[in-house]
C-alpha positions as CSV (number, residue, x, y, z in Angstrom):
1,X,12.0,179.2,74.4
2,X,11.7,182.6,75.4
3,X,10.0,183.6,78.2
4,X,6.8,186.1,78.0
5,X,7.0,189.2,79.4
6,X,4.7,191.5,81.3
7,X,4.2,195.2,81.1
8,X,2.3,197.6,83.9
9,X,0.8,200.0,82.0
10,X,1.2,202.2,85.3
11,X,-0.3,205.8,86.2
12,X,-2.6,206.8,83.8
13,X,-2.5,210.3,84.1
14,X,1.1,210.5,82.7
15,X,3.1,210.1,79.5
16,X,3.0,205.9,79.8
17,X,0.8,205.7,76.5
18,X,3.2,207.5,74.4
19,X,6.3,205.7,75.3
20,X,4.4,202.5,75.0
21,X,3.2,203.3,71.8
22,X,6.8,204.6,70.7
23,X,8.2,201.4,72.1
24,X,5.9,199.5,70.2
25,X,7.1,200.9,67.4
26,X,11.3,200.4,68.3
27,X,10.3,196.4,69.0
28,X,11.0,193.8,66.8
29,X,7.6,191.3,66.0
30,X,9.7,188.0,67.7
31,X,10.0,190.6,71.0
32,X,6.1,192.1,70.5
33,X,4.4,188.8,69.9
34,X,5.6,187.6,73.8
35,X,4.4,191.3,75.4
36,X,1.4,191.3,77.5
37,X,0.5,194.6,79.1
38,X,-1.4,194.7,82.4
39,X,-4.1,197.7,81.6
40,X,-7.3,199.2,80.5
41,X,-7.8,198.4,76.8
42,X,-11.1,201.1,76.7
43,X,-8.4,204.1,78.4
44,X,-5.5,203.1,75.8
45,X,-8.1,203.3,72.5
46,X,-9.3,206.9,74.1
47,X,-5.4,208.0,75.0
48,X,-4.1,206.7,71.8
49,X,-7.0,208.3,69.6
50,X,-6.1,211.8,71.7
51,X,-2.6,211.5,70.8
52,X,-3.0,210.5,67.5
53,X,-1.4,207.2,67.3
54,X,-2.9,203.9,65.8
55,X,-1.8,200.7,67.2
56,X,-3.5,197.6,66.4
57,X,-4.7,195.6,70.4
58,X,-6.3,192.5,71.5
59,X,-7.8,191.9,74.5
60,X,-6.5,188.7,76.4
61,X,-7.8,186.9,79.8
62,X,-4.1,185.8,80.7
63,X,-0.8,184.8,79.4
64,X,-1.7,181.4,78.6
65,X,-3.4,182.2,76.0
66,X,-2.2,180.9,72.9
67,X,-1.5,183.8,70.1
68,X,0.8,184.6,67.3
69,X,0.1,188.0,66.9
70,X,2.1,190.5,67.3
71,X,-1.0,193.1,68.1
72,X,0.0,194.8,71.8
73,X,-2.3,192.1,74.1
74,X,-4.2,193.4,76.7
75,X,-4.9,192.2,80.2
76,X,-8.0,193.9,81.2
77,X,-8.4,195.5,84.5
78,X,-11.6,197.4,85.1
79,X,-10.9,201.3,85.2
80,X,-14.3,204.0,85.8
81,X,-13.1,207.5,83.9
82,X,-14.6,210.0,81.8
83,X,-11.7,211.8,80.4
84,X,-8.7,209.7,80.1
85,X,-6.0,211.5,81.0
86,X,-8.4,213.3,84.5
87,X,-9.3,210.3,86.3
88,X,-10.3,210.8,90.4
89,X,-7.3,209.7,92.8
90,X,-9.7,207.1,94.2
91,X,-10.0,205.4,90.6
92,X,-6.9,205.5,90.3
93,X,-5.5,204.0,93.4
94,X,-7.8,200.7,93.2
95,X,-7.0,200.1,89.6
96,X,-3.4,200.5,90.1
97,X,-3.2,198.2,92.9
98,X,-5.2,195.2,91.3
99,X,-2.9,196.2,88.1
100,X,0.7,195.4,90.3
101,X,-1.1,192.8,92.1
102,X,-2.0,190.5,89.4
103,X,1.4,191.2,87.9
104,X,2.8,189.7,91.7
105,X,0.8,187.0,91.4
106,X,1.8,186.1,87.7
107,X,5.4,186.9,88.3
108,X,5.1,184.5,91.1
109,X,3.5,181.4,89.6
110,X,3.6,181.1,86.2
111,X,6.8,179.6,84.6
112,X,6.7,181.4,81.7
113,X,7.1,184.3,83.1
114,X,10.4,186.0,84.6
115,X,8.7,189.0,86.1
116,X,7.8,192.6,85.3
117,X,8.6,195.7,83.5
118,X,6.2,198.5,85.4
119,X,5.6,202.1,83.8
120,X,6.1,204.9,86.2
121,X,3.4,205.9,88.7
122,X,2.9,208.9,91.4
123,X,4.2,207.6,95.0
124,X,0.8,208.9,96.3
125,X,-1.4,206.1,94.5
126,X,0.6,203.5,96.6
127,X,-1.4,205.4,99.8
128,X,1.7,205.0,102.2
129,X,4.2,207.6,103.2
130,X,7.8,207.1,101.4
131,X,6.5,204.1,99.8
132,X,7.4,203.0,96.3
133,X,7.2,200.6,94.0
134,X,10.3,198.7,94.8
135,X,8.6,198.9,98.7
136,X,5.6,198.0,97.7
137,X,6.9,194.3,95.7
138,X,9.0,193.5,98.9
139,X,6.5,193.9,101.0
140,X,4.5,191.6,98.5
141,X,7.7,189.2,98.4
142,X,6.9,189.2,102.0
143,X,10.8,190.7,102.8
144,X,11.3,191.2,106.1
145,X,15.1,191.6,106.5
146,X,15.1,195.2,103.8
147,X,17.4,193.3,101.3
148,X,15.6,194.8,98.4
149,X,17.6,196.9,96.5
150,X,17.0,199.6,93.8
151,X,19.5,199.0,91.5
152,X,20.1,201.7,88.6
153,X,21.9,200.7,85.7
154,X,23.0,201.1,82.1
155,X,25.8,199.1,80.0
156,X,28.7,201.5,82.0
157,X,27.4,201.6,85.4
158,X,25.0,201.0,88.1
159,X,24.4,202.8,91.0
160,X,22.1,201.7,94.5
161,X,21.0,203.1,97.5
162,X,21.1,202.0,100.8
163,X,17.7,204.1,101.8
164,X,15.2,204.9,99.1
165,X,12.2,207.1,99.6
166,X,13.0,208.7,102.3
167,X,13.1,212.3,103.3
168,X,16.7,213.6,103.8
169,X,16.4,214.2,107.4
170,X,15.7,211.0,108.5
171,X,18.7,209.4,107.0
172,X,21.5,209.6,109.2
173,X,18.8,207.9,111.7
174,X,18.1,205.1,109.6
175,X,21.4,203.8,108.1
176,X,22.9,201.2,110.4
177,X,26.0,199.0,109.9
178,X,23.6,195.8,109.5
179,X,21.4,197.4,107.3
180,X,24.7,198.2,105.1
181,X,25.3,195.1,104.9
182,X,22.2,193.4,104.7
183,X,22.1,195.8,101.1
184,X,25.5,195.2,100.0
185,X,25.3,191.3,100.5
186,X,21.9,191.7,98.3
187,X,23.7,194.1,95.8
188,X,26.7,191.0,95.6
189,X,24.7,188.3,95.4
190,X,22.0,189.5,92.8
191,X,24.4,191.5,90.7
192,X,26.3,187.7,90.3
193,X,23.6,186.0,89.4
194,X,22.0,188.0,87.3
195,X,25.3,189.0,85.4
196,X,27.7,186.2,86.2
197,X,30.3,188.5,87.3
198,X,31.2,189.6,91.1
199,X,30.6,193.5,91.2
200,X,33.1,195.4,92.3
201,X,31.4,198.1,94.6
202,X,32.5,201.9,95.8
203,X,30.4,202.4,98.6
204,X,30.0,206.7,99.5
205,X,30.3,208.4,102.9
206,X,27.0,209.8,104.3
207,X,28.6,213.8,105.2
208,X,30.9,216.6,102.6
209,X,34.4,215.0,103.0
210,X,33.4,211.9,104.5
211,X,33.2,213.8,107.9
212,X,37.0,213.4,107.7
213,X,36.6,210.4,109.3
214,X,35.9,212.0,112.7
215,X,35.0,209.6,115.0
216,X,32.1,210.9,115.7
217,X,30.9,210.3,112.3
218,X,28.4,207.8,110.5
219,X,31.3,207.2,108.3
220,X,33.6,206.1,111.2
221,X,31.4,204.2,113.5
222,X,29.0,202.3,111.1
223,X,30.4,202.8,107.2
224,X,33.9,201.8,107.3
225,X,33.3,199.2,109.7
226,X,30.6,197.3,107.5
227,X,32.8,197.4,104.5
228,X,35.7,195.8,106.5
229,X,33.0,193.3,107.6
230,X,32.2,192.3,104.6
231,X,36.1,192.5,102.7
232,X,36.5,189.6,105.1
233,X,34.0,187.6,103.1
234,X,35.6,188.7,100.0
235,X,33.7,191.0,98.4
236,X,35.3,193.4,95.6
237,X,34.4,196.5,97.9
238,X,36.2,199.9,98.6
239,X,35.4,203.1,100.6
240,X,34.2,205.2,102.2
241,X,34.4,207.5,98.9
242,X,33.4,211.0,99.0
243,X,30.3,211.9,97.1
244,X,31.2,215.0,95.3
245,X,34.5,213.5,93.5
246,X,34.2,210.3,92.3
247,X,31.9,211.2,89.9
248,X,34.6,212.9,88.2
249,X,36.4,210.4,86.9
250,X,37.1,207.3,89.4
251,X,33.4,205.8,88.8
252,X,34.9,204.5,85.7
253,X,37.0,202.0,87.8
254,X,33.5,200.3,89.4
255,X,30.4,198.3,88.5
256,X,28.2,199.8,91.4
257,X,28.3,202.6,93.2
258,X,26.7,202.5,96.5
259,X,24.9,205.7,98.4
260,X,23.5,206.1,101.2
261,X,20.3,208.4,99.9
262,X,18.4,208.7,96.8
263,X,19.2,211.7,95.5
264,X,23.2,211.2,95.9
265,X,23.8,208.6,93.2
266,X,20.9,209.4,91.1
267,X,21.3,213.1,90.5
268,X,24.9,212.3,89.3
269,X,24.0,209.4,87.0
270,X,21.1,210.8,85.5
271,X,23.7,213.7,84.7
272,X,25.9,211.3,83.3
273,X,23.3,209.4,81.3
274,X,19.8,210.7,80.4
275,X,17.8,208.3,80.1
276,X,20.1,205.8,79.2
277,X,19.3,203.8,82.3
278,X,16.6,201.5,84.1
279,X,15.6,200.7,87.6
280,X,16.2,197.0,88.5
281,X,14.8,195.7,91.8
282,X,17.5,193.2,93.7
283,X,15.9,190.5,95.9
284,X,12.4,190.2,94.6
285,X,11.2,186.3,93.9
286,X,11.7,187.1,90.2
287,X,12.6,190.2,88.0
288,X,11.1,193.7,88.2
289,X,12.2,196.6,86.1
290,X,11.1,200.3,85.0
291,X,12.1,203.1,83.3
292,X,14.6,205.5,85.3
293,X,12.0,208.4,85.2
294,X,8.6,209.5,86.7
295,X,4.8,210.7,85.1
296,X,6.3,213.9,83.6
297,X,2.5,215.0,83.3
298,X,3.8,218.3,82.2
299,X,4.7,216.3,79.1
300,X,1.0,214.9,78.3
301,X,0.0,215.7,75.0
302,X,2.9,217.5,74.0
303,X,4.6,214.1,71.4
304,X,7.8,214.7,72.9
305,X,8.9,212.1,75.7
306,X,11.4,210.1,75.4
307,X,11.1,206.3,75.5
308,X,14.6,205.2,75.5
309,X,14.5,203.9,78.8
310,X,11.4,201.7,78.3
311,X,12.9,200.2,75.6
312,X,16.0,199.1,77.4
313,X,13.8,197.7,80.1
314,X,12.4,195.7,77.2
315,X,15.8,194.7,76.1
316,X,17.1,193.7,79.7
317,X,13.8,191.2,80.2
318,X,14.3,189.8,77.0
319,X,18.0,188.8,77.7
320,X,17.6,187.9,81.0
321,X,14.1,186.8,81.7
């Protein structure tokens, strides 16, 4: 039997309600009938009238209840506003929290449930500095060792960071070579079970040319090293590669590439891609995934958001959840 699967309807102020409601519409009823979507039903009936969609709901106390239908079911969580898409910060923050808490806590003790799909939120609603959702579920997970890993991935490729949030400065500071491995082992291990297949990994350099290997460098003293480290376990891994070429064609020869800040595998991808792509959490107690993009509150209003990336998150929990 399938398992159910739970959707957080996320920020609010954003363009969540029209790529749920697109979605919706993309979904077969088998897929619909096992959604439940962690929300407020009174801000979707507002947003949805503004927009000008109709989409039959049902408000449900949890995913044990019993239903056939495939209307969109609704797990209530209490939201004060006045204009649904203007809703104060402080609002916003608590009902956010109690909506990615309850999805913890269901993700973590019902059976019939493999985890969550989450729809993009601001980082400021989480209240902490560089903190995202991926952060936020491991610290939930109660992981103290930082092998969670934000995984990005389509049907061709995946890419992963070895720091997420964090501003560029700090990162030379913060990469170590057990924290390279502690996320490589993660990357591995998850990536095997989830796909029944060893990865095999291109990890990049941290400087332009790899530093040339001076041995000085990041790349010399703590890259290279923890890839040779962990070759001897016998894991399909290769660099130091440097990040502005193999992009260009040797990518293809990889299931992940590895970087060692955010903006260095995901601004190439997203190039690549669109928003052919999701985000998958590695090392959480179950499944957590969410469309490759943010709010785009620019986009409110406007009918023209894409919600291809929701819908493969849809598609990924229903195959492997």
């Amino acid at each position: 039997m399938k398992k159910k699967i739970i959707i957080v309807g996320g920020d609010p102020q954003s363009i969540n309600s029209e790529i749920i409601y697109k979605s919706w519409k993309k979904i077969s009823r088998d897929v619909r009938k096992r959604i439940y979507l962690i929300s407020n039903i009174n801000l979707l009936e507002r947003q949805f009238k503004k927009l000008g969609y109709k989409i039959s709901m049902q408000k449900v106390e949890n995913v044990n209840v019993k239903s056939d239908s495939d209307k969109l079911k609704i797990i209530n969580i209490d939201l004060k506003f006045h204009d649904p898409f203007k809703i104060s910060i402080k609002e916003l923050q608590k009902y956010v929290f109690k909506c990615f808490d309850l999805a913890h806590q269901i993700s973590m003790n019902n059976k019939v449930i493999s985890g969550m799909i989450n729809c993009p939120i601001r980082k400021n609603l989480l209240k902490k500095k560089n903190t995202g959702v991926t952060e936020y579920l491991a610290s939930k997970c109660r992981i103290k060792n930082n092998s969670e890993v934000m995984l990005i991935i389509n049907e061709k490729l995946s890419v992963a960071l070895i720091t997420t949030h964090q501003n560029l400065k700090k990162v030379s500071k913060l990469i170590n070579k057990n924290l390279i491995i502690t996320k490589l082992r993660s990357i591995n291990t998850n990536y095997t079970k989830i796909f029944s297949m060893k990865p095999k990994i291109a990890v990049l350099g941290l400087n332009p040319h790899n530093a040339e290997l001076n041995k000085s460098s990041e790349e010399y003293k703590i890259i290279n090293p923890a890839i040779k480290f962990l070759k001897k376990e016998g894991m399909r891994i290769n660099g130091p590669y440097a990040a502005d070429t193999i992009f260009i064609n040797s990518y293809k020869k990889f299931d992940v590439i590895v970087g060692m800040y955010h903006d260095q595998v995901l601004a190439p991808f997203k190039t690549l891609y669109k928003f052919n792509a999701i985000n998958l959490t590695l090392g959480l107690n179950y499944l957590r995934v969410s469309p490759d993009h943010g709010v785009a509150t620019d986009m409110i209003g406007k009918n023209k958001s894409n919600p291809l990336s929701l819908v493969e998150c849809i598609k990924f929990m229903n195959r492997h959840g």
